[in-house]
Wavefront OBJ file of the C-alpha trace (Angstrom):
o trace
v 150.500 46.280 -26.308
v 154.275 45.435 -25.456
v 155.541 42.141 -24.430
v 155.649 42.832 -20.889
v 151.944 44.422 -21.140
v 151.655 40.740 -22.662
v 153.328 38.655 -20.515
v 151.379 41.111 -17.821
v 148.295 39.857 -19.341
v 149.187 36.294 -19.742
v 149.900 36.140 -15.936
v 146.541 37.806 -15.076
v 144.371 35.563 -17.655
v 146.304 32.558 -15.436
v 145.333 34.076 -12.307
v 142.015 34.635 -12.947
v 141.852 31.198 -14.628
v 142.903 29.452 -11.002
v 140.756 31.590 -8.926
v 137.978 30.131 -10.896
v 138.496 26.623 -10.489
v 139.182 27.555 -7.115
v 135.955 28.978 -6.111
v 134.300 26.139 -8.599
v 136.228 23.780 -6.050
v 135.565 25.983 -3.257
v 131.499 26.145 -3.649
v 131.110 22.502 -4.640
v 133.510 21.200 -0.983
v 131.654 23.361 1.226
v 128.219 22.133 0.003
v 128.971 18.261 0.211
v 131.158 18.893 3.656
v 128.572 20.702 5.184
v 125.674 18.519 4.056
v 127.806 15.087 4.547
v 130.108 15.881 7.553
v 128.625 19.162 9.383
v 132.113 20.950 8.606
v 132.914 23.946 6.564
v 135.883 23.928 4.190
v 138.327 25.632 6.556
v 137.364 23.144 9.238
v 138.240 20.105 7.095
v 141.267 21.933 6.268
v 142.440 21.723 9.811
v 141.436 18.501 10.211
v 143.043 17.192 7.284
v 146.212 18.914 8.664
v 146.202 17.774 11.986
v 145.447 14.509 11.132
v 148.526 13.967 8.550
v 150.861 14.971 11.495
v 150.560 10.933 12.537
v 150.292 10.852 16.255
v 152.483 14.358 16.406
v 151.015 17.617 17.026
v 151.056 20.981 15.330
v 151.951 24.665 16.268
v 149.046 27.374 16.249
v 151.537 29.339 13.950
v 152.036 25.852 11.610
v 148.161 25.170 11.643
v 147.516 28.731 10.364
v 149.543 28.414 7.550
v 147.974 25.632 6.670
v 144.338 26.492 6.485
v 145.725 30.122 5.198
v 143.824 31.747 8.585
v 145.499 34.712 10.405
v 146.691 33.820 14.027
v 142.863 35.420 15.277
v 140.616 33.709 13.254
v 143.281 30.328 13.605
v 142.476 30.624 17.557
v 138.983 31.069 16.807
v 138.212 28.593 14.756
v 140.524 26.051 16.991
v 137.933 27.128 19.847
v 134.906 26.460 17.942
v 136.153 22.858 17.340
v 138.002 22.492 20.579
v 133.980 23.409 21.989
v 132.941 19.973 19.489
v 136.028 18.178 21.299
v 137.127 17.763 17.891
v 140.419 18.817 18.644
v 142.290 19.863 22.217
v 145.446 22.316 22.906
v 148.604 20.925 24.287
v 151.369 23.305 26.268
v 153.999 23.026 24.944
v 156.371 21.940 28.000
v 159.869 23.632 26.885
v 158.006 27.464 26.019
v 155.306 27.712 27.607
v 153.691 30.196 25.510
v 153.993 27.283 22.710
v 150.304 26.226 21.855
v 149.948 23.065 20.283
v 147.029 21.162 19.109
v 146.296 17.876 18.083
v 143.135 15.651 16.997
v 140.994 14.234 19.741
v 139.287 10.597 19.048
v 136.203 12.425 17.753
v 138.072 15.047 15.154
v 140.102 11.066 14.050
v 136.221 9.963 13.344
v 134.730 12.977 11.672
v 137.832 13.162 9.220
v 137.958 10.037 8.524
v 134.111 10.293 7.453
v 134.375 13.335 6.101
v 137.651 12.685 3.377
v 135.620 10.208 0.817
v 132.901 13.575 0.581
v 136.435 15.631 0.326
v 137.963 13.572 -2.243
v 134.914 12.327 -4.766
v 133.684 16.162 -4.631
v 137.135 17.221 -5.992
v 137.333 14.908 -8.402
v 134.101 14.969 -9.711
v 134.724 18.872 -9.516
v 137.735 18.517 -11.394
v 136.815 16.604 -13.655
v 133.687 18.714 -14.889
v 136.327 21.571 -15.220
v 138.372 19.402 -17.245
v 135.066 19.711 -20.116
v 135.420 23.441 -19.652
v 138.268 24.489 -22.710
v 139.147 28.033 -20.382
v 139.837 25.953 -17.175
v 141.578 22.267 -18.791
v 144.676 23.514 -18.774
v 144.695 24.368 -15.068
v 143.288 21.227 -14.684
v 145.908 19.314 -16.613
v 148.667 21.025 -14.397
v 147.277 19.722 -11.457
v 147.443 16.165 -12.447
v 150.949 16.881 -13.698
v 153.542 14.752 -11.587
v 155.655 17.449 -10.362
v 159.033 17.894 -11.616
v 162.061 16.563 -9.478
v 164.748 18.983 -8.648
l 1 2 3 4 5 6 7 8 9 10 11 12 13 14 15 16 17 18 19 20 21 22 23 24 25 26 27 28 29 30 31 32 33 34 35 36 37 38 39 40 41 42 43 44 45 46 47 48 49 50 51 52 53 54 55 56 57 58 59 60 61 62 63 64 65 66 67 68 69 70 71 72 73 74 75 76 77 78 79 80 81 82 83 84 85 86 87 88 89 90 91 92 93 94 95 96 97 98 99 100 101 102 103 104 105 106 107 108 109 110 111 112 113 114 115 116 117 118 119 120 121 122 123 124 125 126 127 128 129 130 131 132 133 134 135 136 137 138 139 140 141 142 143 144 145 146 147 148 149
């Protein structure tokens, strides 16, 4: 093996190293969300989004970026929680093929309940992968205070 078939494999062991604690992360969130709060990850995601907008409103394009959805399964997710009035689309007045959405009262409430179960399930999460020597230094990074440029 060369150094770039080693840096190759350093990269790979790191990738396969954070898809790990991901789906550790992953399993653990949609098992206390879904038992706690009657939402699956991806739902809290876009609740979590929409909700840190304060009182502003997000694009369909923006909101799919942030739960990592493609524009089809964006809409239909948004019209499975639009159908729990958890969140409602705005036109947007200046293009009217601009599609916002925002956070009704109800999708306000059911984050709010549902971000304690978010946040003590990653940390206890993370901090159970901290005890695991193969995932600590992932783990470490993420509590890093990120560098200022």
């Amino acid at each position: 093996m060369g150094i770039a078939d080693d840096a190759v494999e350093i990269r790979a062991q790191g990738w396969r190293t954070l898809a790990a604690l991901h789906g550790m992360i992953e399993v653990e969130l949609e098992r206390a969300l879904t038992a706690e709060a009657g939402l699956s990850v991806v739902e809290y995601t876009v609740l979590d989004a929409l909700n840190r907008q304060d009182g502003w409103h997000m694009r369909m394009q923006q909101l799919a970026r942030a739960a990592a959805l493609s524009p089809s399964a964006t809409t239909r997710l948004v019209n499975r929680l639009e159908d729990r009035a958890l969140l409602t689309r705005i036109l947007c007045a200046d293009d009217r093929r601009g599609i916002y959405t925002e956070l009704t009262a109800a999708g306000h409430e059911l984050h709010d309940r549902a971000k304690p179960v978010h946040d003590a399930t990653l940390e206890r999460v993370l901090a159970e992968a901290a005890d695991q020597p193969e995932l600590a230094p992932m783990v470490e990074a993420l509590h890093r205070e990120p560098a200022v440029r």
